[in-house]
C-alpha positions in Angstrom: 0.0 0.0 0.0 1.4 3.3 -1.3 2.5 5.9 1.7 0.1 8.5 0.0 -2.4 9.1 -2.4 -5.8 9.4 -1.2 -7.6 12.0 -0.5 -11.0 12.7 1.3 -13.9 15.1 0.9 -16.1 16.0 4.3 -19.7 16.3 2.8 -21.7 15.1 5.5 -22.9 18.2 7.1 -26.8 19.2 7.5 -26.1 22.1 6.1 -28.8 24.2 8.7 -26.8 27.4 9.1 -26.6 27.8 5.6 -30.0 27.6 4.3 -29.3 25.1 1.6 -26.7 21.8 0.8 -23.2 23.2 1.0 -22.6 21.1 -1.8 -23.7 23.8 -4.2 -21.8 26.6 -3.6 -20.8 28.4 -7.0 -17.0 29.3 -7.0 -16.1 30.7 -10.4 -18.8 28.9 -12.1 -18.6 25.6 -10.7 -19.4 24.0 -7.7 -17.4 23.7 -4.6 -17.1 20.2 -4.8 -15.7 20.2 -8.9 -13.5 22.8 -7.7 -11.7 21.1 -5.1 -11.8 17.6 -7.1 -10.1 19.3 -9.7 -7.9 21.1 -7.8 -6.6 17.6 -5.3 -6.7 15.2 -8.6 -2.8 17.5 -9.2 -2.0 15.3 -5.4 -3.8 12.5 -5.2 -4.4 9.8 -7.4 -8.0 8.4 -5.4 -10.4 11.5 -4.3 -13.4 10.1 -2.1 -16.4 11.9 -1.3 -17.7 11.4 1.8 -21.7 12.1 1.5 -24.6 10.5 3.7 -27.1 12.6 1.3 -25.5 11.0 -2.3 -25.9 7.4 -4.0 -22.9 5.2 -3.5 -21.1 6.0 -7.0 -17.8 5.6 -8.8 -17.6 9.0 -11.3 -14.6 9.9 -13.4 -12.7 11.4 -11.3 -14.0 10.4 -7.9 -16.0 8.1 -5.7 -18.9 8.2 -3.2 -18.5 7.2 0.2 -21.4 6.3 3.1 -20.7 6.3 6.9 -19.9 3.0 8.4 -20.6 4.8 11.7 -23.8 6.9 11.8 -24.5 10.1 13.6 -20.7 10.6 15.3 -20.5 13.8 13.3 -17.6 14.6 11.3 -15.5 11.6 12.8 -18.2 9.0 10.8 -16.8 10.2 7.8 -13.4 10.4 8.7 -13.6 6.9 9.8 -15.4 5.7 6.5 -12.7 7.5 5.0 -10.0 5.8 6.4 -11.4 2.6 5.8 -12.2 3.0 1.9 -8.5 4.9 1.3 -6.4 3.2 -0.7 -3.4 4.5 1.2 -1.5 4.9 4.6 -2.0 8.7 5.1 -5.7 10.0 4.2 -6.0 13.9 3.1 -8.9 15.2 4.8 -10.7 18.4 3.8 -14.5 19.5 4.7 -16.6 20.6 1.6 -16.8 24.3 3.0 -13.1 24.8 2.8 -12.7 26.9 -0.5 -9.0 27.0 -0.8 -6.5 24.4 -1.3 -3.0 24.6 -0.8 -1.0 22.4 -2.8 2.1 23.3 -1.3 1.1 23.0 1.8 0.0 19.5 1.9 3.3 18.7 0.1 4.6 20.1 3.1 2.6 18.1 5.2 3.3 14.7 3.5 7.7 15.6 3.4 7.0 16.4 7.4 6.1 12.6 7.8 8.1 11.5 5.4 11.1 12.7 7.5 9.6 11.5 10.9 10.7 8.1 12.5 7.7 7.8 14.2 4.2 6.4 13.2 2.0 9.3 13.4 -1.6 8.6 13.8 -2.1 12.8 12.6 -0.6 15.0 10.9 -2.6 18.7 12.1 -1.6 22.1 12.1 -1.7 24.3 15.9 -3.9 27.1 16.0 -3.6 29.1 19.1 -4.7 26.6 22.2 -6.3 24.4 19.6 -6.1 22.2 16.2 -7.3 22.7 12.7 -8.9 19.3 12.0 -9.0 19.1 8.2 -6.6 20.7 6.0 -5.2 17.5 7.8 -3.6 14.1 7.8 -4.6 11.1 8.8 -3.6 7.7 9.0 -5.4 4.0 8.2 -4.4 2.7 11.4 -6.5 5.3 13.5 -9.9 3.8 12.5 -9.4 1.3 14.4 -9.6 3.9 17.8 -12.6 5.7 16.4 -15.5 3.2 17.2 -14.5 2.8 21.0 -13.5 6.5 20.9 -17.0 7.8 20.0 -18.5 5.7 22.8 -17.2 8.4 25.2 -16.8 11.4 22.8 -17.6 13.0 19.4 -14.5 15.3 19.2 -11.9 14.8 16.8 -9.3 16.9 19.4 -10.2 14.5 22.0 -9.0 12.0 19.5 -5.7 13.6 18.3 -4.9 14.5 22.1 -4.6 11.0 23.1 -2.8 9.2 19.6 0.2 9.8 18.4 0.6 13.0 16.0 2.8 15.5 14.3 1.5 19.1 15.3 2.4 22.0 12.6 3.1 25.1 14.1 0.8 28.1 13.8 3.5 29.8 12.6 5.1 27.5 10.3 1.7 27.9 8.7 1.3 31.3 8.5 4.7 30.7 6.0 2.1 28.8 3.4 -1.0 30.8 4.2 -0.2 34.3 5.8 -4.0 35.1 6.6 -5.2 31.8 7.7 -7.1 31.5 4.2 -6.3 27.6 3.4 -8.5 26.8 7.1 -11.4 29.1 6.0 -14.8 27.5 6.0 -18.0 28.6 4.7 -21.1 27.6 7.2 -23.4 30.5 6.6 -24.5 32.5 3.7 -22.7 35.8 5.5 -19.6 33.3 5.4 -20.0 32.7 1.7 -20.1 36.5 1.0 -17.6 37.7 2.7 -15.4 34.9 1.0 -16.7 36.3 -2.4 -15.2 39.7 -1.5 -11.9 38.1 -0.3 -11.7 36.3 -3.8 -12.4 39.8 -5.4 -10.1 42.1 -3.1 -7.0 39.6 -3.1 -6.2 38.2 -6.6 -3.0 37.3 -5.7 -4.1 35.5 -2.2 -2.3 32.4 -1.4 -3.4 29.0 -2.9 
């Protein structure tokens, strides 16, 4: 099994805050999830979408997913994620996260590349707490998730207790100086605010 290669898509979400499915927000004439298919296809050779709300299909360019786990929130699909990746380290991005930073996540994957340990996560710091997707994660970590979930829901909890590789904040801030690869869209004030970042910083970091 190839170190890398797969990559994950977070589309399980209700979607309440935002009025309607999440799924079909318009960036540049296309929606969200086209866009970041086509922008992780240049990474990863298996793209997975992981969608509750979708029939179980194989497209063109990438597959759908169901939760093995129901109703554990976003650590269902990261579990049904791990389990249907087709490598050791999983890519995990939610479907609200507009902006995705190649170089970054070849950052990411030359970081554990050079460890000598088996990281279970690979996360990035963010003041007292974690950024959960624009993340890493590897196979062997499903197998903590079903007990895990018995006691908790939260994907910190999780990464607290296994073994992980934390990026800095500020080695970050190197890649993405205003925090703009961890944005996330959950309301429709969200969405246009992030329209008038796209318009008011052509030259933003991607």
């Amino acid at each position: 099994m190839p170190k890398f290669g797969s990559a994950v898509i977070l589309a399980g979400g209700k979607s309440k805050r935002m009025g309607f499915d999440k799924k079909l927000i318009q960036l540049k004439n296309k929606d969200i999830i086209t866009h970041l298919v086509e922008t992780l296809e240049k990474e990863f050779s298996q793209i997975l979408l992981s969608s509750n709300t979708m029939p179980i299909v194989k497209y063109e360019k990438f597959s759908v997913i169901h939760d093995v786990l129901r109703t554990k929130g976003p650590l269902s699909g990261i579990h049904s994620g791990l389990l249907a990746a087709a490598s050791d380290y999983v890519y995990f991005i939610a479907c609200d996260m507009p902006i995705v930073n190649l170089e970054y996540i070849k950052f990411m994957k030359s970081q554990l590349k050079r460890s000598k340990n088996i990281n279970l996560a690979c996360v990035t710091r963010y003041k007292n707490w974690i950024e959960p997707f624009n993340s890493f994660y590897h196979k062997d970590l499903a197998e903590a998730i079903p007990e895990h979930t018995l006691e908790s829901h939260s994907i910190y909890s999780l990464i607290k207790k296994s073994p992980s590789l934390y990026i800095s904040e500020q080695k970050a801030r190197e890649f993405s100086k205003t925090w703009d690869m961890f944005i996330n869209i959950n309301t429709q004030e969200d969405l246009e605010r992030f329209y008038s970042h796209e318009k008011n910083n052509e030259g933003r970091d991607t």
